[in-house]
C-alpha positions as CSV (number, residue, x, y, z in Angstrom):
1,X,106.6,98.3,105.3
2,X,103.4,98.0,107.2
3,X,103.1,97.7,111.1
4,X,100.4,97.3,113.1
5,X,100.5,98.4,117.1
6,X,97.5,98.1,118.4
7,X,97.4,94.6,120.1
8,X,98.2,92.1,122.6
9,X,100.6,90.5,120.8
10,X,103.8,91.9,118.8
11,X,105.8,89.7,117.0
12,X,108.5,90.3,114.0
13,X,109.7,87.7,111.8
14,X,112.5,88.1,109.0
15,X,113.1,85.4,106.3
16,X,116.1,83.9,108.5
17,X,114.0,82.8,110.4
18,X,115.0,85.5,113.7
19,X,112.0,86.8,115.7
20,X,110.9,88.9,118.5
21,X,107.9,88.2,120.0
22,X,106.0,89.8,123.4
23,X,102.9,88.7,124.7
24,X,100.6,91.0,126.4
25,X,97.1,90.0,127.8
26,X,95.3,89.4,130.8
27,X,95.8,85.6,130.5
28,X,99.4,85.0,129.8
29,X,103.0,86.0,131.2
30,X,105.0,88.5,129.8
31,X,107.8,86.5,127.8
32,X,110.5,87.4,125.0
33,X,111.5,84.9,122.5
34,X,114.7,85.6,120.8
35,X,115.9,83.1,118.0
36,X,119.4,84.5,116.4
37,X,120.1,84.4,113.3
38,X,123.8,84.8,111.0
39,X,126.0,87.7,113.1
40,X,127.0,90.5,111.1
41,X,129.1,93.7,111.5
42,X,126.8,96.4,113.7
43,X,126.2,99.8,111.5
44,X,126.6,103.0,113.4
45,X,123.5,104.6,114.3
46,X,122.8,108.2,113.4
47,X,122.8,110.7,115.8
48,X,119.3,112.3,116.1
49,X,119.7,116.2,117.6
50,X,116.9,118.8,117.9
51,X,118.8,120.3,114.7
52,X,118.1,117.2,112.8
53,X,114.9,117.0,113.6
54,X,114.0,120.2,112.5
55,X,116.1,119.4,109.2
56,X,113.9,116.4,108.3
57,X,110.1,117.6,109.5
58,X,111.1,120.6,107.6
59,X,111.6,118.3,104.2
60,X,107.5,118.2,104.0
61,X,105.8,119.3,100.9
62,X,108.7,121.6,100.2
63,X,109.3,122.0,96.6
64,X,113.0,121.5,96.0
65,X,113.9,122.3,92.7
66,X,111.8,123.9,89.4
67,X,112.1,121.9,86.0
68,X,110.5,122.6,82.4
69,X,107.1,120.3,82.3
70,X,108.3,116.4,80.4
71,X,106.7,116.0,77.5
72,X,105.2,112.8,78.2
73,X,102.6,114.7,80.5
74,X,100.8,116.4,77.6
75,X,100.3,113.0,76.0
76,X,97.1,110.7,76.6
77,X,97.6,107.9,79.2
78,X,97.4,105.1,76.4
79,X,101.0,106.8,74.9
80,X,102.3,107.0,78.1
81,X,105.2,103.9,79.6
82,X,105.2,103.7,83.3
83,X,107.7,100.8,84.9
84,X,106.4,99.8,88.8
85,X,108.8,98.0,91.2
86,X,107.4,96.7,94.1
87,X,104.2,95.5,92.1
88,X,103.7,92.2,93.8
89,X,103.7,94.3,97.4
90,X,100.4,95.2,99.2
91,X,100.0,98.6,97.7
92,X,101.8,97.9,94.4
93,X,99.5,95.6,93.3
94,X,96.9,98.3,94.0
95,X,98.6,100.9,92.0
96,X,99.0,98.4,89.3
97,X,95.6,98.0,88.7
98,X,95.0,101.7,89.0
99,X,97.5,102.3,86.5
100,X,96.3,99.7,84.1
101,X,92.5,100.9,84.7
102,X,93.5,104.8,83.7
103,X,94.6,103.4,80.6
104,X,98.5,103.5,81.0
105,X,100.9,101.6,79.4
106,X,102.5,99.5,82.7
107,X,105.4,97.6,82.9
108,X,105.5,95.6,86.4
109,X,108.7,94.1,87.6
110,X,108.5,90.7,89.6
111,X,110.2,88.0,91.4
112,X,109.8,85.1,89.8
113,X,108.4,83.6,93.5
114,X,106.6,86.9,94.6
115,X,104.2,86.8,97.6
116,X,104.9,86.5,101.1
117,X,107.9,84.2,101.7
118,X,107.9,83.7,97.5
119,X,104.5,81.8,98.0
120,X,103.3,83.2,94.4
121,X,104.5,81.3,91.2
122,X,104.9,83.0,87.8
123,X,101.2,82.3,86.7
124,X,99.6,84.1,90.0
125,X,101.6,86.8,89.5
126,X,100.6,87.3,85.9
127,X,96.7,86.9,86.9
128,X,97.2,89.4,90.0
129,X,98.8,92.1,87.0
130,X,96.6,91.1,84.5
131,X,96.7,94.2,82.0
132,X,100.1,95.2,82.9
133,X,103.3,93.7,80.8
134,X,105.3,91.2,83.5
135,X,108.8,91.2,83.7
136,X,110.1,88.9,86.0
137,X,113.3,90.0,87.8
138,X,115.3,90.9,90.4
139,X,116.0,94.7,91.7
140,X,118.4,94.2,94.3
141,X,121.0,93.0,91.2
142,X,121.1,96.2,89.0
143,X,123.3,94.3,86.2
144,X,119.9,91.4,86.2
145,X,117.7,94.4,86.1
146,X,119.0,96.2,83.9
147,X,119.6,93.0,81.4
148,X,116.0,91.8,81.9
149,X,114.5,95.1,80.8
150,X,117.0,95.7,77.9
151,X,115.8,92.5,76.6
152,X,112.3,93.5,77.2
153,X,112.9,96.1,74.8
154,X,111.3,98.8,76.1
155,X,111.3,102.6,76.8
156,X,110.4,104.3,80.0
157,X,108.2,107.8,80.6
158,X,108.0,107.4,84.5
159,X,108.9,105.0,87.2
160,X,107.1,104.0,90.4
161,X,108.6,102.6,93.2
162,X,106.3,100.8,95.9
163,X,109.1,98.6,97.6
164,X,109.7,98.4,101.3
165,X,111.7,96.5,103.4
166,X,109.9,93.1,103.6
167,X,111.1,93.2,107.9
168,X,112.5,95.9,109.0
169,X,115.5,94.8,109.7
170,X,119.2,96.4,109.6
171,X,120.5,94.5,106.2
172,X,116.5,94.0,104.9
173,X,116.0,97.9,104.8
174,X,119.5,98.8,102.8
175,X,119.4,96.3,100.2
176,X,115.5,97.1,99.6
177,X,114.4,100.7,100.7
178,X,117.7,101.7,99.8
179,X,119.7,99.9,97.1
180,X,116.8,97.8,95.4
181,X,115.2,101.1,95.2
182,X,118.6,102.9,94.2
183,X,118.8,100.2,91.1
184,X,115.2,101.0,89.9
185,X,116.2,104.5,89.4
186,X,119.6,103.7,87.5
187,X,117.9,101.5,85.3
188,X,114.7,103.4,85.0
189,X,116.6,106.9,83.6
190,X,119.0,104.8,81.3
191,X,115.4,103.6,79.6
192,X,114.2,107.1,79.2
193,X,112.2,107.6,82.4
194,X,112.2,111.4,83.3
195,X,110.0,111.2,86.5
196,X,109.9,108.9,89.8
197,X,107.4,108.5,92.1
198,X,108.4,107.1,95.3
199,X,106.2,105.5,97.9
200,X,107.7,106.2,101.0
201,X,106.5,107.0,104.8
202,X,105.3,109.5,106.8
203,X,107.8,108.0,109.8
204,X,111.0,109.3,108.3
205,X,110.2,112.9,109.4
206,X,111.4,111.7,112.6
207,X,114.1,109.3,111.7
208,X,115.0,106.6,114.7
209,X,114.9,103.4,112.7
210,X,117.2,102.1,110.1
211,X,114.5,101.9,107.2
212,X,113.7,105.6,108.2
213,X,117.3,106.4,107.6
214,X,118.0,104.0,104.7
215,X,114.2,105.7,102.8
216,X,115.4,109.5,103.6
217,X,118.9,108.7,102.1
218,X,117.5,107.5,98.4
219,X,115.2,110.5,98.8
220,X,117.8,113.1,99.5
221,X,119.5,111.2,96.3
222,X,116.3,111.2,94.2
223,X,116.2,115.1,94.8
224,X,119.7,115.8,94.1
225,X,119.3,113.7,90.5
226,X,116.4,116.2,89.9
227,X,118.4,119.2,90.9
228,X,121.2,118.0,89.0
229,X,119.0,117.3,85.9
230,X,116.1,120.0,84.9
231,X,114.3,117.8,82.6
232,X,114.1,114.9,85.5
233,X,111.6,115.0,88.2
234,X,110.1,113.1,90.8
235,X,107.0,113.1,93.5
236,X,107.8,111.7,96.9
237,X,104.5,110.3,99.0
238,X,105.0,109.9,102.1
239,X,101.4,108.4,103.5
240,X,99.9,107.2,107.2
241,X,99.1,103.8,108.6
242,X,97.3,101.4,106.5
243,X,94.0,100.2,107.1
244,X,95.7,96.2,107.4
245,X,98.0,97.4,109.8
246,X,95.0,98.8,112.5
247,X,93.1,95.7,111.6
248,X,94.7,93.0,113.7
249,X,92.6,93.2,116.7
250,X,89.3,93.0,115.2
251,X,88.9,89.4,115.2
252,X,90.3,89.4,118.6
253,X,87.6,91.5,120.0
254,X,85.0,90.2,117.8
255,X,85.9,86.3,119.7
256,X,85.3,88.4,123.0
257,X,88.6,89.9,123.8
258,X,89.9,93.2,125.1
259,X,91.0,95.8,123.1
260,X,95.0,96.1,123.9
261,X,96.3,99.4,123.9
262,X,99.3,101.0,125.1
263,X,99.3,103.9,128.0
264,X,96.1,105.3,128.0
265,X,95.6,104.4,124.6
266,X,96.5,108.4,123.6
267,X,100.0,108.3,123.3
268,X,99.4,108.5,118.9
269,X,96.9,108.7,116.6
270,X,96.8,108.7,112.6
271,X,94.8,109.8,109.7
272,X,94.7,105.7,108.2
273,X,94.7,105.3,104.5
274,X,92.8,102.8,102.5
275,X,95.0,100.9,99.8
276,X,92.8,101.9,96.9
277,X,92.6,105.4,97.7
278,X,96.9,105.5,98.2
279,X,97.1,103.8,95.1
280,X,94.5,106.3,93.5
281,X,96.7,109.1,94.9
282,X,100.3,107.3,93.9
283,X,98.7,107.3,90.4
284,X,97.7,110.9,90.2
285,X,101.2,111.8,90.5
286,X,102.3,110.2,87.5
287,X,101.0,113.2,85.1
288,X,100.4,116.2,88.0
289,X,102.3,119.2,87.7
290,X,100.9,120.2,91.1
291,X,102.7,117.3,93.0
292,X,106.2,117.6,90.5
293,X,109.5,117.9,92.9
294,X,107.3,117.6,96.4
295,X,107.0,115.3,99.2
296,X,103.7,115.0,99.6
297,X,102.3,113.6,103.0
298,X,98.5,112.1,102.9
299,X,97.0,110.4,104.8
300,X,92.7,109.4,104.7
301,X,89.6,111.2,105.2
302,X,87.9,112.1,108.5
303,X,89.6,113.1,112.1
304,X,92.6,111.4,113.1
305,X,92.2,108.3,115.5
306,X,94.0,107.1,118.5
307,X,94.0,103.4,119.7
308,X,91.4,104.4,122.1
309,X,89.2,105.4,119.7
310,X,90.0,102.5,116.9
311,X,88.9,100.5,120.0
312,X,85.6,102.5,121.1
313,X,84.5,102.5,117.1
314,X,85.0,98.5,116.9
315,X,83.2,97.7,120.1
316,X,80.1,99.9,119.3
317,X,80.2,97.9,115.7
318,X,80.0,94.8,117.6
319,X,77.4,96.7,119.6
320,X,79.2,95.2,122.7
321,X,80.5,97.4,125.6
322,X,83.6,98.2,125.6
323,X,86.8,96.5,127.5
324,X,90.3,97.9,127.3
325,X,93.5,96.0,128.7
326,X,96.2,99.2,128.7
327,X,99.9,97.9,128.7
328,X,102.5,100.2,130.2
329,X,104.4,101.6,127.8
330,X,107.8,100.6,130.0
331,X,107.4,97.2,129.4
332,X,108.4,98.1,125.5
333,X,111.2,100.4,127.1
334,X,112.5,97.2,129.3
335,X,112.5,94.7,126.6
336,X,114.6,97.5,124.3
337,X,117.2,98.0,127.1
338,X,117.3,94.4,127.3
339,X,118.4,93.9,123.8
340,X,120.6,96.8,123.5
341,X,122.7,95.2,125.9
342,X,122.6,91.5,124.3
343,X,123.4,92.7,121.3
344,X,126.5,93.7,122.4
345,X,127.7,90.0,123.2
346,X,125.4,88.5,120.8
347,X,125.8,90.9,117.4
348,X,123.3,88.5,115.8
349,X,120.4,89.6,118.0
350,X,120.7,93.0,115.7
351,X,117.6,92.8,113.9
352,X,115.6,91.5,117.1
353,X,116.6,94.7,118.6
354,X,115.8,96.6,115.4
355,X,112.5,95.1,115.5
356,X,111.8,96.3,119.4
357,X,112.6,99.7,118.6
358,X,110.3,99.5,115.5
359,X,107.7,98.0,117.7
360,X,108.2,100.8,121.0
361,X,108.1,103.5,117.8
362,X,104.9,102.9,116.3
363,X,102.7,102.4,120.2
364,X,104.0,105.8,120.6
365,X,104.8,108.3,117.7
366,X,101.9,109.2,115.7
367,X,101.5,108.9,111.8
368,X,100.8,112.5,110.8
369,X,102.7,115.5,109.6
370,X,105.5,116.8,112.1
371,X,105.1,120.5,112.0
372,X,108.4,121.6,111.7
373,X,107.3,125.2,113.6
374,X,106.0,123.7,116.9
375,X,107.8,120.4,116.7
376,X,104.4,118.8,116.8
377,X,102.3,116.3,115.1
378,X,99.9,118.0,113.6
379,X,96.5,116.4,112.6
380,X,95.0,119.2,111.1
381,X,97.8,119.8,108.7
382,X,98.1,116.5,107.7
383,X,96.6,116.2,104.0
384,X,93.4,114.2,103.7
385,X,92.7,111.8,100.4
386,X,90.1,110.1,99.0
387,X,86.5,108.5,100.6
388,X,87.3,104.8,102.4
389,X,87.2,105.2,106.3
390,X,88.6,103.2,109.0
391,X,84.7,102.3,110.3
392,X,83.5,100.9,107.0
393,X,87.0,98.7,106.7
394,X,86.8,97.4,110.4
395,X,82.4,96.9,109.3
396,X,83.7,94.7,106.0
397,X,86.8,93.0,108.1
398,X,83.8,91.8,110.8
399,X,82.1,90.3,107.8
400,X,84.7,88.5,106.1
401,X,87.4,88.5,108.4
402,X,91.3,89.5,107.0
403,X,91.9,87.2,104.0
404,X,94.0,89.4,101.9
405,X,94.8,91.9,104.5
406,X,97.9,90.0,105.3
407,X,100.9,91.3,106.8
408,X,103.9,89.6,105.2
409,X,107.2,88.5,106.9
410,X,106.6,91.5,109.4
411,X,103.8,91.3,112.0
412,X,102.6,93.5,114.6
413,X,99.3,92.4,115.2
């Protein structure tokens, strides 16, 4: 799932059509614009204790269980089978292509409409995986999965999962970053596969929002299968924002608009990622013994960034002075309360209320590793990768604007 927060405007649509949108900017109103979609039964939340807490930050590059080395990691690249889910998705399609350039042999599972809102047919997919072998599927039926790749006829070394939740929303986040993700794994270890790398988030160290509860539950299951199993393994990443999702302003500002920021524009910061140097990172731990039965936080190079300093970098690219609108952060706490109480009358306004507490989570909790001693987020322990930076992404985005930078059926921009 990628979210941006850094903006004037937040809006959050699912594919039934339900958003939640809120305005802010020196020229318009503050407004909310709920459109319901089909009630269903309300899950019960998790309680979230300073116990808990410490429970999940804790989880962080520990190394759960020891297994004897797979043999499939002392064979070249070329003899080695590695099935992707999630291939289609904004960093799938990167790893993909890293996988494919490394020489492996890649198996990609796709939806036969793939894309944002299925706007890919069968033929674009194919071209976006070209190299890879294309089985079109779907992984939230594991009986359809599991038939499509027995008729593929093929054997597994490794699978890697890329899917998220295409909205953040209550049901959207189960049936993807939980079952979906769930099914790849039962079918993947029936093929063969005796290692799983998961793409996760750095967010579920602090667990508030159902996607964070519904990712940490398939990893607490992916551990246990390796616990259970010494010849099975897996590598959990768990990365920082994306470049995309910091990027929404820039045209904004570029057209002569204020920066938006929340607070003071300090309350986070993050170490951002580039999508070819997750991907390169995703890949590595397909055959390293270093990163075998770990969650492994990353996040990019360089110092970690708040919003004020996104802002102050894109202005002095533009070479213009810098403007700031700031937003209190109470107007995200008002719209939340707000919700919470419709939803009670109105159970179909769920995943609009999800989406404000999604929205009120990422203006205000940063995207680095909670040190589970201090209860902090810690910037200098959070594990820097690979050589793209957040200047020379916002430089490229001023020259070409965000074609292919596009956020899906979830927007905070």
């Amino acid at each position: 799932m990628s979210l941006c927060y850094t903006s004037n405007f937040i809006s959050l649509h699912s594919p039934k059509h339900q958003s939640l949108s809120l305005t802010f900017s020196p020229e318009s109103p503050h407004f909310i614009n709920l459109f319901p979609g089909k009630p269903r039964k309300p899950r019960d939340p998790i309680k979230f204790t300073t116990e808990r807490f410490k429970l999940f930050a804790s989880l962080t590059q520990s190394q759960t269980v020891e297994t004897t080395p797979s043999t499939f990691r002392s064979k070249s690249p070329k003899d080695v089978s590695v099935l992707v889910v999630g291939s289609t998705g904004y960093i799938g399609k990167f790893v993909v292509r890293e996988l494919v350039k490394r020489g492996f042999n890649v198996t990609a599972i796709a939806r036969e409409r793939s894309g944002i809102k299925g706007s890919g047919d069968k033929d674009q997919t194919l071209a976006q995986l070209r190299g890879a072998n294309v089985c079109f599927s779907d992984v939230t039926n594991l009986d359809a999965l599991e038939g499509s790749l027995n008729s593929f006829g093929s054997s597994f070394d490794v699978v890697v999962s890329c899917l998220a939740s295409r909205n953040g929303g209550v049901k959207d986040s189960w049936k993807i970053d939980y079952e979906a993700t769930r099914n790849s794994l039962v079918a993947g270890r029936k093929l063969g596969a005796s290692h799983f790398v998961l793409l996760s988030a750095i967010c579920v160290q602090k667990p508030l929002l159902e996607f964070q509860r519904a990712k940490l539950k398939f990893e607490a299951e992916l551990m246990r299968e390796a616990e259970e199993d010494g010849g099975f393994s897996y590598s959990i990443v768990r990365p920082t924002a994306f470049f995309k999702s910091l990027g929404g302003q820039v045209e904004l500002v570029k057209d002569g608009k204020p920066y938006v920021m929340f607070g003071d524009g300090r309350l986070c910061a993050c170490k951002p990622i580039s999508e070819a140097d997750l991907a390169s990172f995703i890949v590595d731990c397909v055959m390293s013994e270093e990163k075998v039965n770990k969650v492994l936080p990353i996040g990019g190079p360089g110092k970690a960034l708040t919003p004020l300093e996104q802002g102050e970098m894109l202005f002095r690219l533009l070479g213009k002075e810098p403007k700031f609108f700031k937003v209190p952060i109470g107007i995200m706490d008002f719209a939340i309360g707000v919700l919470d109480f419709l939803v009670k009358i109105f159970p179909s306004l769920e995943d609009a209320a999800e989406f404000g507490k999604i929205g009120r989570y990422y203006a205000a909790e940063s995207m680095l590793l909670l040190d589970p001693e201090t209860g902090e987020y810690s910037a200098e322990k959070t594990p820097s990768y690979g050589n793209d930076t957040l200047e020379e992404f916002f430089a490229r985005v001023l020259r070409e604007g965000m074609a292919g930078q596009e956020l899906g059926e979830q927007t905070i921009i």
